[in-house]
Every structure is written in C-alpha cells, then in structure tokens.
C-alpha positions as CSV (number, residue, x, y, z in Angstrom):
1,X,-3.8,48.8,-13.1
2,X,-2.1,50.6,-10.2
3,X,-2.9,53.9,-11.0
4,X,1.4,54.3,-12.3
5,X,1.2,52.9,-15.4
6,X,0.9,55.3,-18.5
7,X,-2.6,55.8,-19.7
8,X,-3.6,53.1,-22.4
9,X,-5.0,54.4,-25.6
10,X,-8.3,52.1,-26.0
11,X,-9.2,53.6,-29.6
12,X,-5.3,52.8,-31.1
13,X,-6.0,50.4,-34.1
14,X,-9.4,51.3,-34.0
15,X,-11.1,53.5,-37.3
16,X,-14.6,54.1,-38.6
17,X,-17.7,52.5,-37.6
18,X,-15.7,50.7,-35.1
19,X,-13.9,53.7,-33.2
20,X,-17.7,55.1,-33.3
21,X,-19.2,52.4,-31.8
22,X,-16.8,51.7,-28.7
23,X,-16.7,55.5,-28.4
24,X,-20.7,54.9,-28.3
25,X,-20.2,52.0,-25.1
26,X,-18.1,54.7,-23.5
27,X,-20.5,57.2,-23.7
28,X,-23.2,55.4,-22.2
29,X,-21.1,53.6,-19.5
30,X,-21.2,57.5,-18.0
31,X,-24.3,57.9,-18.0
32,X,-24.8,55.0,-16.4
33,X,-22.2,55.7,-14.0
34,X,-24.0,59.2,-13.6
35,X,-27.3,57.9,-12.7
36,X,-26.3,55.4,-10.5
37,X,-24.1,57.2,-8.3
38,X,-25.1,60.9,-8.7
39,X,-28.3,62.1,-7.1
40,X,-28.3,65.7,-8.7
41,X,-28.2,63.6,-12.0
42,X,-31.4,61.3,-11.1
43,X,-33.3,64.6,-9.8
44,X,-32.4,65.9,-13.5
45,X,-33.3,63.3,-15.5
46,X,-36.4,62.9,-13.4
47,X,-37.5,65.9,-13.9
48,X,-36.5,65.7,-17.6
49,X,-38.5,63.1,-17.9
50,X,-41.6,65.5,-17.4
51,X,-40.7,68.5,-19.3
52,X,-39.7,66.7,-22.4
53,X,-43.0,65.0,-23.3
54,X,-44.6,68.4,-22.1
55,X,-42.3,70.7,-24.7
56,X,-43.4,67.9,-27.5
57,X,-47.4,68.8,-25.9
58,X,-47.4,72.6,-25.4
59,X,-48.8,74.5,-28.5
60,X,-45.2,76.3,-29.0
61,X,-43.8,77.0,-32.5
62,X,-40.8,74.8,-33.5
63,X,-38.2,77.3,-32.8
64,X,-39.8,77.9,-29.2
65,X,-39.9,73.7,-28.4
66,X,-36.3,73.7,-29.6
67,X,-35.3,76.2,-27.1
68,X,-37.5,74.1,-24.3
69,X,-35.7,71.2,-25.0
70,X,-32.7,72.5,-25.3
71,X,-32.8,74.1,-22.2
72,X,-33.6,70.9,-20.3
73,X,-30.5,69.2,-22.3
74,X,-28.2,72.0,-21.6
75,X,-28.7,71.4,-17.8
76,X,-28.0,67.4,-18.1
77,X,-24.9,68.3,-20.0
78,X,-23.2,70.5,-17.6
79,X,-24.2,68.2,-15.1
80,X,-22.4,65.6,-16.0
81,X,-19.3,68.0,-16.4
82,X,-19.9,68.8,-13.3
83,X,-19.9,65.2,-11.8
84,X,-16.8,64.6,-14.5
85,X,-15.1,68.1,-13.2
86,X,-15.2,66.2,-9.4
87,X,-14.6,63.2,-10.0
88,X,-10.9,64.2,-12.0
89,X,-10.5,66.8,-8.7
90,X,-11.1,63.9,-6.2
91,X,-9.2,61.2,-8.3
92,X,-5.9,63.8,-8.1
93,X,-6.5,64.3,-4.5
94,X,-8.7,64.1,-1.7
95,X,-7.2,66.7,0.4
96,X,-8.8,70.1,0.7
97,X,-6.8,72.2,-1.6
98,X,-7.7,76.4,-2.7
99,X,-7.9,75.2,-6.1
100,X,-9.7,72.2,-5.9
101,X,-12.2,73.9,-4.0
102,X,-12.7,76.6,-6.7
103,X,-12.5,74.2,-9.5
104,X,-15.4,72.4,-7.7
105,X,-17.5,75.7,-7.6
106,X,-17.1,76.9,-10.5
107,X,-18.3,73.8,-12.3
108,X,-21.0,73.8,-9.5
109,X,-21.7,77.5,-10.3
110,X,-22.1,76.4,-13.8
111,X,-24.9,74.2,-12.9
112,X,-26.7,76.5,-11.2
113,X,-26.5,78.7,-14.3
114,X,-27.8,76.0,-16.7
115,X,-30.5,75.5,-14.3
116,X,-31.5,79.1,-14.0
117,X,-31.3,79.3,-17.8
118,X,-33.7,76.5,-18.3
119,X,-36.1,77.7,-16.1
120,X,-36.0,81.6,-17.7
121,X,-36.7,79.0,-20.6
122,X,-39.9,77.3,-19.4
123,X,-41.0,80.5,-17.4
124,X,-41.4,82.9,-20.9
125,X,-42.1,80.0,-23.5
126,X,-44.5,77.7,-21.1
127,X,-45.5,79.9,-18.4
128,X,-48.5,82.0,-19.6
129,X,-49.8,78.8,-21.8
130,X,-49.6,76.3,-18.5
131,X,-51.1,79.7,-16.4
132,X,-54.2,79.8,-19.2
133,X,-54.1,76.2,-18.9
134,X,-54.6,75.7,-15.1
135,X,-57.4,78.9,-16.1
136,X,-54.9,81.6,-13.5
C-alpha cells in the first residue's frame, strides 16, 4: 500500500463473534505497538504493575479500590490516546505546523491531567493507610 489507495475496510463481511475477535487482534496489536515503542507507556504500565496488586492489598472498601484502580486505568487509556493523537499528527505531516503543535499538547496536557488525577486518587484513598503502615 502506497499510502494513495482508499482506506480498506478490514471488518466488511465480518459479523459476530468474528468481527469481535479480529477487533480483539487489533486491540492488542496497540498495545503491543505501545509498549514497544513508547517509553511513557512502559514507565506506566510499570508502575501499574505495582499499584494494582497494592489496590487489591490495601484494606479499602470496594467503592474506594474501584476508584484506585480506575485511576491507574484512566492514566494508561489517555496514554495511549496520546501516543494514537501523535502518531495520526506525525503520519499527516512531519513539519512543524501551529496546530499540530497544539493538537500534540493538548493530548499531552491530557496526560498530565490523568496522571494528577490518579495520584489525588492514591494520595486520599492510600496515603494515610501506607503513612500508618510505614508507622509516620
């Protein structure tokens, strides 16, 4: 493909279980794609990878290790919008362009809000019990 031909429709023909299941392979082609070629992604997930057990550990109510969780989740999504959000930018054009440049902020900017949210998150829910934990 030579980036001139019109878009091809991979799910035409395709219905139920089917449709689901390619859709499925799609979904976690990008996140493969994600980890492997964005860092912010990798720190993420890393780091998801230690406050998820810990929101399934901490002595929370349910409604309280939904919020933790979804807090971390939240944070992965818009990352991967993000990445998504520069990667359509870069495929229209490489050249420094007003708009590009505040397209790629603003997803950026959204980030950086997920990520501040998250950690308002942890800071009420798990901050006094890990404080009383470590005995502070």
């Amino acid at each position: 493909m030579t980036g001139t031909e019109p878009a091809r429709n991979e799910f035409k023909g395709r219905t139920g279980l089917n449709r689901i299941f390619h859709a499925g392979l799609n979904s976690v082609r990008g996140l493969r794609h994600a980890f492997r070629s964005e860092s912010a992604f990798r720190q993420e997930v890393a780091l998801s990878a230690v406050m998820l057990p810990l929101a399934f550990w901490l002595p929370v109510t349910t409604v309280e290790r939904i919020l933790l969780i979804a807090s971390v989740l939240l944070a992965l999504i818009v990352e991967l919008l993000n990445s998504a959000v520069e990667a359509a930018i870069d495929r229209i054009s490489l050249a420094h362009h007003p708009l590009s440049g505040q397209a790629k902020d603003m997803a950026s900017a959204a980030v950086l809000v997920s990520l501040a949210l998250a950690g308002l998150v942890w800071a009420i829910i798990a901050g006094p019990l890990l404080l009383r934990w470590l005995g502070l």
